[in-house]
N, C-alpha and C positions, 0 to 999 in steps of 0.2 A: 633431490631438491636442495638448493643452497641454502643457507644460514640467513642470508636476508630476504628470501623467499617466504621463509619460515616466519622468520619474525613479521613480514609484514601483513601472512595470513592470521599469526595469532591479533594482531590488532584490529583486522575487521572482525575476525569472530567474535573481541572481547567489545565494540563496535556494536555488531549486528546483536547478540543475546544482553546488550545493556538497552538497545533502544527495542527490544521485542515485548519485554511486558507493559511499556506505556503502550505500544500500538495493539496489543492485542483489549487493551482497556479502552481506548479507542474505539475499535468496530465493535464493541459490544453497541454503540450507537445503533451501527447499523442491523443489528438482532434482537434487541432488548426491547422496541415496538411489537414483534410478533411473538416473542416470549408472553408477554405482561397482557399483552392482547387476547390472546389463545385462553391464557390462565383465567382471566374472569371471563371469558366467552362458555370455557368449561365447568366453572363455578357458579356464574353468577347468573348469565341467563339460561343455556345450552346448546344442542348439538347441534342447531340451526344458525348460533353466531358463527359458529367455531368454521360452516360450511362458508359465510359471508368473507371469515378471516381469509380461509384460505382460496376462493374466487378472485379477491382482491390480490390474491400474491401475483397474478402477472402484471396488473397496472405498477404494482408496485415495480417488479422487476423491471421493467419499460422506464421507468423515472431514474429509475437507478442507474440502468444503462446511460441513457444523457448525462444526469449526474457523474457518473464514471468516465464517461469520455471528456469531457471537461475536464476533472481532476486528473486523469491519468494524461492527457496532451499538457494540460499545462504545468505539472508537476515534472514530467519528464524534460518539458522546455527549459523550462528554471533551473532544474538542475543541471542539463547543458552548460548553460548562462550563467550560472555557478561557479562552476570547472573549471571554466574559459574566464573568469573574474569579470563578464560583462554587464556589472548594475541597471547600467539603466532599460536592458533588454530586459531585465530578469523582474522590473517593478513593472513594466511596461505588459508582460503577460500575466503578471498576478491581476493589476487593475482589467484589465480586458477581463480574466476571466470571471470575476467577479461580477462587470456587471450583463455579463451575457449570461450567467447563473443566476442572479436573479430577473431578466428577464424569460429567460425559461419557465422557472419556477411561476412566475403571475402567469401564464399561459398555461400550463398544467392546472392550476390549480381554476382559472375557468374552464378549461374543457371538462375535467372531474363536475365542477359541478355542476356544468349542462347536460353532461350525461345521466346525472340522479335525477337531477330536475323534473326531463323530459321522456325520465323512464327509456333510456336507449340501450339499457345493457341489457335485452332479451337476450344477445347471440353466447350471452355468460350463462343465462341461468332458465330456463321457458316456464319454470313452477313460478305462478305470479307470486307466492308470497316468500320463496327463496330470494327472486329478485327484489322485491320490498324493502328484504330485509337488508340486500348485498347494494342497495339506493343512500341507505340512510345513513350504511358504516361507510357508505364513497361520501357523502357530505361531512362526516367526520373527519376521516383525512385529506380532505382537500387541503382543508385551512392550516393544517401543516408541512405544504409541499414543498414552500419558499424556505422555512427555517430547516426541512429536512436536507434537502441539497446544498445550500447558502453552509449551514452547519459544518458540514461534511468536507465541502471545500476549506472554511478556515482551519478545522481542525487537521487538515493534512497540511497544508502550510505552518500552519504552528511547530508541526512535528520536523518540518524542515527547518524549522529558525531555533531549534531546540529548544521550545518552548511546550513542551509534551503536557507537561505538570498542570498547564490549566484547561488544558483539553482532556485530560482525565477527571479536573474538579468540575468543569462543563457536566461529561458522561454520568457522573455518577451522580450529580445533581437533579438531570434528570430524569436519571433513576427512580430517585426518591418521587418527584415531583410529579411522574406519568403514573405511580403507585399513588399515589396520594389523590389525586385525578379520577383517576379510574375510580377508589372507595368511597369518592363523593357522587360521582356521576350516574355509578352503578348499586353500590350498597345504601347510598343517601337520597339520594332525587329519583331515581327508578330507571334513568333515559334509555336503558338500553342499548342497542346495536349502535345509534347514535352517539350516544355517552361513549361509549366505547372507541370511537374513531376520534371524537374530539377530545378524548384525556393523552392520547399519545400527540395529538395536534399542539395544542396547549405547553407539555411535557418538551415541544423541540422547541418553541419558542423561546422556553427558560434556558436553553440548552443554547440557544442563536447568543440570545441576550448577553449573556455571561461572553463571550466569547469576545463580542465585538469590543465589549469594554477594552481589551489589548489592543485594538487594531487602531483603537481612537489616541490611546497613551505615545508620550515621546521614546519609548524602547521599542515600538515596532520597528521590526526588519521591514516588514513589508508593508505597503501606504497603497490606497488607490490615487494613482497620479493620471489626471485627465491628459497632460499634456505628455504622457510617457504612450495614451496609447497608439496603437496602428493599426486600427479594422481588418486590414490584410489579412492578421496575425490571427483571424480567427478561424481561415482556413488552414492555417497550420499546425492548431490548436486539434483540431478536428481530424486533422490527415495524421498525425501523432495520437491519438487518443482514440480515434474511430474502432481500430482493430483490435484491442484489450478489452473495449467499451461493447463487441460484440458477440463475447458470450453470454451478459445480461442481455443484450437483446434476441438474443436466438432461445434462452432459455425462455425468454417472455414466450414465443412462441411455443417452446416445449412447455409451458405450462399449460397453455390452453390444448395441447394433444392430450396432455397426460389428463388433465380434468376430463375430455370428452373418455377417454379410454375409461376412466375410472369406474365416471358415472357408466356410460353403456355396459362397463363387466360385472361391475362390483355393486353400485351403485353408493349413495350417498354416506354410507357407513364408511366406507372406502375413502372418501375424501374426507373424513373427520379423522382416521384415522391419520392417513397419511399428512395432513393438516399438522395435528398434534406432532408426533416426531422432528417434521422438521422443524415447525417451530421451535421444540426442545434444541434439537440440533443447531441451529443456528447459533445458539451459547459457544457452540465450540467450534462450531465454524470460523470465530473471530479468529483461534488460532491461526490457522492457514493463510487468512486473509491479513491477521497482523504481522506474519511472516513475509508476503509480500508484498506490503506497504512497506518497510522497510529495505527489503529486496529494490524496489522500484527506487525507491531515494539513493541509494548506495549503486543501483547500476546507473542510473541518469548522470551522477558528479563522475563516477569512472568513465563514462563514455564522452564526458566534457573534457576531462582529461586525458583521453585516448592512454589511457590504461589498462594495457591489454592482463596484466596479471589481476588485476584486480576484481575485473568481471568476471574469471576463470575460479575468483577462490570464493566470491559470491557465490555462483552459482553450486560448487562444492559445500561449502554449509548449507544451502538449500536440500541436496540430494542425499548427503551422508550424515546429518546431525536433523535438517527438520522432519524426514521424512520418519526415523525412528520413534523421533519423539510422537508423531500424531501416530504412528500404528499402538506405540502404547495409551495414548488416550482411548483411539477405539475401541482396544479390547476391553477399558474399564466401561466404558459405554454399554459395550455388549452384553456385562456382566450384570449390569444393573437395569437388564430393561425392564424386567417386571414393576421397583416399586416407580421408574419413570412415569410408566403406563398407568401407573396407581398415582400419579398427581393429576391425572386427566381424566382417569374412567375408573369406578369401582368396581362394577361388576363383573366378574369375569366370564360368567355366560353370556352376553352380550357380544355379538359380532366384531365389533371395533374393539373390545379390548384384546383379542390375541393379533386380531389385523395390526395395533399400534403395538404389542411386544413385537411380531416380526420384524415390523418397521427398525425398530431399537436395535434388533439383532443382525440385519443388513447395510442399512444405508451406512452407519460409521466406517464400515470398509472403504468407503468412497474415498475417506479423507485425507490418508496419507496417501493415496494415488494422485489428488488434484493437485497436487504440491508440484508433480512434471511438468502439468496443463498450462498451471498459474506463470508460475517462470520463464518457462520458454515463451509463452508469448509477449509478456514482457519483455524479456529480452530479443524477440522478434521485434518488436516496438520503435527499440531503440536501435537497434542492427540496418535497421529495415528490411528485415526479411520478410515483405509482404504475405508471400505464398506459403510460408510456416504460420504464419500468423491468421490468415484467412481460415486454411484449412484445419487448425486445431477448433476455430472458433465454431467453426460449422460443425467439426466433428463433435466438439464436448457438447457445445449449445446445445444442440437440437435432434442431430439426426440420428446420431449413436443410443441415445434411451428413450428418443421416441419408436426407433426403430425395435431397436429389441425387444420395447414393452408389448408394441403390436404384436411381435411375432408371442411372445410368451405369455400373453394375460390370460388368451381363454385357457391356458392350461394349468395355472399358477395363481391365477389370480391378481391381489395387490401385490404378493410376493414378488410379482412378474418387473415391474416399476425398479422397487430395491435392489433385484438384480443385474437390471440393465442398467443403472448407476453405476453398478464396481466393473462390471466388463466397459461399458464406457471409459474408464479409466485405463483398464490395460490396452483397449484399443490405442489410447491418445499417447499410452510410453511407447509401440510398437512404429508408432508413427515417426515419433521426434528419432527413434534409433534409424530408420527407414531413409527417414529426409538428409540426415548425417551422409548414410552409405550413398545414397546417389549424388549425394553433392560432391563428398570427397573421392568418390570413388576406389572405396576401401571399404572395411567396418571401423567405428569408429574407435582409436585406441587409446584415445585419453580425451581431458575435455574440452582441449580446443576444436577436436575434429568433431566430439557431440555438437559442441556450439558453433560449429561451423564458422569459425572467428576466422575474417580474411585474411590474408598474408602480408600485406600490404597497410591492416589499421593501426594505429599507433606509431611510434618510432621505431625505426628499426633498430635491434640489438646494438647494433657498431653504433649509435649516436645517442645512447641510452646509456646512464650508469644509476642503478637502484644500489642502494647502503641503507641499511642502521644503526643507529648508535643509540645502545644501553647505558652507557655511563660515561664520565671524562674522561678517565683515561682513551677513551676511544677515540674521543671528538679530531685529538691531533693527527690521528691515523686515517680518521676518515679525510683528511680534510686535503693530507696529502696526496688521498687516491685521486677526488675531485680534482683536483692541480694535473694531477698524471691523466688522469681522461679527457681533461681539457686540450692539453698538449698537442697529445695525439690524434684527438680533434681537429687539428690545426689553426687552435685560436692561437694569438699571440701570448707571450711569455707574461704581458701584462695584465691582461684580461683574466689569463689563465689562475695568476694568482691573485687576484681580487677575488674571483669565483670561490677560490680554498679560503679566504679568511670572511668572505660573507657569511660562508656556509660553518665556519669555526665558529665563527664571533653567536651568531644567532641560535644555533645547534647548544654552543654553550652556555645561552643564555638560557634557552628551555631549562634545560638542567638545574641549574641555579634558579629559577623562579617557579619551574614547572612541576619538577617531579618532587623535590622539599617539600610543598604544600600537601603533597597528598603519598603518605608514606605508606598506604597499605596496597596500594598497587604497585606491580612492574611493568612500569613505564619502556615506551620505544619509538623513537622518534625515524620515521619514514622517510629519506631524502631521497628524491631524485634528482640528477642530473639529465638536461637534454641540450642537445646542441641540434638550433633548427636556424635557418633561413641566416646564419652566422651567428644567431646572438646566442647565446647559453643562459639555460632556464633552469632555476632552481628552485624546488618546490619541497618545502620542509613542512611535515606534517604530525603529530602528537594527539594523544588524546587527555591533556593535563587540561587544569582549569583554563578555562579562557583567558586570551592573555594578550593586546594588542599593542606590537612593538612602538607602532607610531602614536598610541595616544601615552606611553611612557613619555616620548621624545618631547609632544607638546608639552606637558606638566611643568618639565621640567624648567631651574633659572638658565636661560641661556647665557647669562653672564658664566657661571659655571663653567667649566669645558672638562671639570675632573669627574663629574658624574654621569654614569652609563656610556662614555666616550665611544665606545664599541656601536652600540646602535646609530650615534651619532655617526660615525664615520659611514656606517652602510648607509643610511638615509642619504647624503650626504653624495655618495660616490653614483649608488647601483642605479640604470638608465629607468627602472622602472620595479616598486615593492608595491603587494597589491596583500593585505590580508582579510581571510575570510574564517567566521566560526561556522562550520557546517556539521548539521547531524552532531555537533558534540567536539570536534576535531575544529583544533585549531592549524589554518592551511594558509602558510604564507609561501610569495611567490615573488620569486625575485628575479627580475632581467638585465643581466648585466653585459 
């Protein structure tokens, strides 16, 4: 591996593990409902909420799914649109998806409550007073539907505009606020099952609230602009997001197998058990899932900029740094499941309490396995590899642990569930190595041939020059390589050396305003050179404070000409500078 290979992977890594513990604070959103939920369903009323909680989990996964598909097409789009420095595409799909997210959501949230209403959810539960009860917690979270998805979306755009910081004081506010909710609801007024669905309802409202206040302020990146949107755009929103978006939906349906499996083997202690667990589980699910939400932002802007190294060293942190890290979570899991099981159940002769330690003791196997699943479809996503992308969804969703649960319950029991979760997983690595070998027609020996990366994406080698530069003395060294690859490019002598002092003058500007301000990191500034369609493209990228050349250039006295004269000359000269602050990284683009 080359030197500027190196450096430019230590930068996504130091990249990817700076923005992983905001996002993993993040989806505790999407967990922290059936955590707080579970908990006084276990405490406060019992073993009859706790069946309502988890009845509800496939509606919910169902919601999720659309929710996901949405986020996941439009988040992928945008960062496309990103890459490629296309603004006004890029507001153009935020505004669309927002207001088809909350049309969504006011339709969810009436079909929910015509379903409690009118008593239509026998085919969930046939005990009438099971279903009573599983009426009253669907009328609780209806009213939560819109701020639960609406939520979700801003807080992944936020995380795209690098604005993490208030979508973590969102999460943890309503933290606070769904606890607070719930010991009114439940420990003060009595409500019950009902109380219970409406303190997490309540609890996202606070969590929308807080949120929008940025999107209404003049520092928003991103604005609903009516006149940016394109209707069209929502079939592409969908044909992008659909195939990520459906292993929520195939799990929806694995949850109503694995409910019927449950109840017919185990019966209803089985589903409290199993209930509890993952509810716990879900706490740490966020890792995996804030691993790739980040993963997702950082493949989307590299495939906008047909950056074939980039998604290669992506996907390398994903398989050689996150998968370690969650087998070590697991095993602390494993270790603890008894007093787990003891936040939920006392009793230990009681059925459900060793059904929920196994639970403890299997299921976290799953998690450093899904981290293959999560990824490669995603990066099927953005690839377009439809048929990786289908096939994993169907295989993790639904078919692989409902199949295996069937075949092993009556001999195993709830066990049976836990275990087809982790063989599910080795099935889905088995596969992704499988789809490798028949595409390349080989085994796979590094991981472009895993990722099946065409030959053809990106720029080719010969019209491509990657460099870094760690400090000045270097700047002049690089500056004259650019000059030499230009050359031999076959731009002209003139062009060639404007390209070396663009790439001088701004490279050393970083330096002097970039890495000074912030002296406990080591800094490294990412240049590419491309030579396409004649023009040459330079793309300088750092991860120092934000720093925008052209709102220097306005400030300043134009009467002046001794001050910053440097930026002034590239403004000045180059046919086209475009800057953008992404994920953290500030990415300027020059065409000259």
């Amino acid at each position: 591996m080359n030197e500027q290979h190196t450096d430019n992977r230590k930068l996504i890594t130091r990249l990817f593990f700076r923005l992983l513990p905001m996002q993993i604070l993040l989806a505790v959103i999407g967990s922290v409902n059936g955590i707080i939920s579970s908990l006084f369903a276990g405490n406060y009323i019992g073993e009859e909420a706790m069946s309502a909680v988890g009845l509800y989990g496939p509606f919910n996964m169902f919601i999720g799914a659309v929710s996901a598909m949405f986020i996941g097409g439009a988040l992928l789009l945008c960062g496309q649109y990103m890459g490629g420095n296309q603004t006004e595409e890029t507001q153009g799909i935020f505004s669309l998806d927002i207001v088809v997210t909350v049309a969504a959501g006011a339709l969810f949230t009436l079909l929910l409550a015509a379903a409690a209403g009118f008593d239509l959810l026998g085919f969930m539960a046939k005990d009438p007073a099971v279903r009573h009860t599983l009426n009253q917690y669907v009328y609780g979270q209806a009213i939560g539907v819109i701020p639960y998805m609406l939520g979700q979306h801003l807080s992944a755009f936020l995380s795209l505009e690098n604005r993490t910081r208030l979508a973590v004081a969102a999460s943890l506010i309503y933290i606070a606020a769904n606890v607070v909710f719930n010991f009114v609801f439940l420990g003060i007024f009595n409500s019950g099952v009902f109380g219970l669905g409406l303190a997490s309802s309540l609890g996202l409202w606070v969590y929308l609230l807080i949120q929008l206040v940025h999107y209404f302020g003049k520092n928003a990146l991103f604005r609903i602009r009516v006149g940016s949107i394109r209707l069209r755009d929502t079939l592409q929103i969908i044909k992008v997001g659909a195939p990520g978006a459906l292993t929520n939906g195939w799990q929806t349906l694995r949850g109503y197998i694995v409910n019927a499996l449950i109840l017919g083997f185990v019966g209803a202690a089985g589903i409290s058990a199993f209930t509890a667990a993952n509810s716990f589980l879900s706490l740490f699910w966020t890792i995996p899932t804030g691993m790739l939400a980040v993963s997702r932002m950082l493949f989307s802007v590299s495939a906008g900029e047909e950056d074939r190294r980039t998604l290669t060293d992506i996907m390398r942190i994903a398989l050689f740094r996150c998968i370690p890290i969650m087998f070590a979570v697991s095993v602390l899991i494993i270790i603890c499941a008894v007093p787990l099981t003891r936040l939920y159940y006392r009793d230990p002769s009681a059925p459900v309490y060793m059904m929920t330690v196994w639970c403890f003791r299997i299921l976290p196997l799953c998690m450093p396995l899904s981290i293959v699943s999560m990824h490669f479809v995603c990066y099927g996503q953005i690839s377009g590899k439809q048929l990786l992308v289908y096939l994993i969804t169907a295989l993790d969703g639904w078919i692989c642990v409902s199949a295996f649960s069937a075949l092993l319950i009556r001999s195993m029991g709830l066990n049976a569930v836990c275990v087809a979760n982790v063989l599910n997983g080795i099935v889905i690595i088995l596969v992704v190595i499988a789809y490798s070998w028949i595409k390349k027609k080989h085994f796979p020996a590094n991981m472009d041939d895993l990722m099946v990366i065409p030959d053809d994406f990106g720029v080719p080698d010969d019209a491509r020059l990657d460099l870094s530069v760690r400090n000045t003395a270097e700047v002049t060294e690089v500056a004259a390589g650019v000059q030499d690859f230009c050359l031999k490019a076959g731009i002209d002598e003139r062009r060639s050396h404007l390209a070396a002092l663009f790439m001088e003058e701004m490279a050393g500007n970083v330096i002097e305003h970039g890495f000074t301000k912030d002296r406990r990191k080591d800094h490294t500034i990412d240049i590419r050179v491309v030579h396409k369609n004649d023009d040459i493209i330079l793309r300088i990228k750092d991860d120092c404070v934000p720093f925008d050349p052209a709102e220097r250039s306005k400030i300043l006295d134009p009467d002046d000409i001794t001050k910053n004269i440097g930026i002034r000359m590239v403004y000045a000269i180059a046919d086209d500078i475009r800057y953008q602050n992404i994920l953290g990284l500030n990415v300027l683009t020059i065409r000259a």
